[in-house]
VODO-163929 format. One line per 8 residues: number of its first residue (from 1); for each residue x, y, z of C-alpha. Coordinates in steps of 0.5 Angstrom, whole numbers. Each point is the difference from the previous one (the first is absolute). Layout:
BEGIN
NUM = X:Y:Z; ... .
This chain:
BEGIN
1 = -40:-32:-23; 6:-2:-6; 2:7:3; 1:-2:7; 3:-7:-3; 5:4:-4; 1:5:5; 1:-5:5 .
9 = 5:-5:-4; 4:5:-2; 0:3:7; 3:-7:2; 5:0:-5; 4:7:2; -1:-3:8; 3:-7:-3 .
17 = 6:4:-3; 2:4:5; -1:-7:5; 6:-2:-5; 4:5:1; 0:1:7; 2:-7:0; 5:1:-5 .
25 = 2:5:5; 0:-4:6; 4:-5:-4; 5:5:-2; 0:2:8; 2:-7:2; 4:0:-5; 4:7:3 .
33 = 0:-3:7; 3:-7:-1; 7:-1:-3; 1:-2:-7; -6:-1:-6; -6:-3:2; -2:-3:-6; 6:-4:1 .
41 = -1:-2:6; -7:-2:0; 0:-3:-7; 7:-2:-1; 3:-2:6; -7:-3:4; 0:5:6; -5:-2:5 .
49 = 2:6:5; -1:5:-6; -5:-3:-4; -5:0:8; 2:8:1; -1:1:-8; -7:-4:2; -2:3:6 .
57 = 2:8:-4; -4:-2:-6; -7:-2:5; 1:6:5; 0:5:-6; -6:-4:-3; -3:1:6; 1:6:1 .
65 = -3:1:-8; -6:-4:1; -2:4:6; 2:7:-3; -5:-3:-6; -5:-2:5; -1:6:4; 1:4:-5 .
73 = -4:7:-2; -6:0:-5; 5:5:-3; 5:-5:-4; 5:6:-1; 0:1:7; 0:-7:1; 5:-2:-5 .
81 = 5:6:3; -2:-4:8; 2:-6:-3; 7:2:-2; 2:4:6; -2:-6:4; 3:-5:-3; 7:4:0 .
89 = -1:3:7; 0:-8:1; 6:-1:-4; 4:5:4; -3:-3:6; 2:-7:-1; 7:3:-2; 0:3:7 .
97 = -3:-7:3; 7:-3:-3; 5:5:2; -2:0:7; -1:-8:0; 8:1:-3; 1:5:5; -3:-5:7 .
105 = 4:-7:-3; 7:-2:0; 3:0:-6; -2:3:-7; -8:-3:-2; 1:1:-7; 6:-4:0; -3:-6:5 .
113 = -6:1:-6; 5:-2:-5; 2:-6:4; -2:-5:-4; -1:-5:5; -7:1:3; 1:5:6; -6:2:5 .
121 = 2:7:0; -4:0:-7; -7:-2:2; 2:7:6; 0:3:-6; -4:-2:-4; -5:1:6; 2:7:1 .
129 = -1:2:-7; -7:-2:0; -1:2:7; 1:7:-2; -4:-1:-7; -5:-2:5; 0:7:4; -1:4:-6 .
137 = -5:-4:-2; -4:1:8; 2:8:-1; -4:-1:-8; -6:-2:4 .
């Protein structure tokens, strides 16, 4: 019984960990598609339009993590090694959702998610991040 319990929260840390890093990942991803640094603009200058996509990363990969964990196998290694490639296939996912978004919309989206007045076009996004998280999660169940 302490052995399962052991096992069991140890196995809850490495998951909890690589969920970190893949957001820390994501993060970095959001980072790459828009211009200028992030943390400035979220932290800094108080960006709405940055801080909604970076929002809207953050719980897509989460998403796709807890899904992952939740469906995962009763082996933890091969369990562990699903939740990593789901969560970057999701990552890459949401990069391609972005560039295509980009590619369909006047203008240059990363620039208008840098705007620092509030701008519809970072809830589309927003909602396109999540939504392909979404999709990947459906493909994980």
């Amino acid at each position: 019984m302490l052995e399962d319990l052991l096992s069991g929260a140890w196995q809850s840390v490495v998951f909890g960990i690589v969920g970190v890093g893949l957001m820390a990942a994501g993060f970095g991803l959001v980072d790459l598609l828009t211009p200028g640094r992030l943390r400035d603009l979220i932290w800094v200058d108080r960006n709405a339009n940055a801080g909604l996509l970076l929002a809207a990363n953050q719980l897509g990969i989460a998403g796709i993590v807890f899904t992952a964990i939740l469906t995962s196998y009763s082996d933890f290694g091969k369990g562990l090694a699903s939740t990593v490639v789901f969560g970057l296939l999701g990552l890459a996912i949401m990069a391609l959702a972005f560039v295509v978004l980009d590619l369909l919309t006047p203008g240059k989206l990363g620039e208008v998610i840098c705007s620092p007045e509030p701008h519809p076009a970072a809830r589309v996004s927003a909602a396109t991040h999540f939504g392909a998280a979404l999709i990947v999660c459906a493909c994980i169940a």
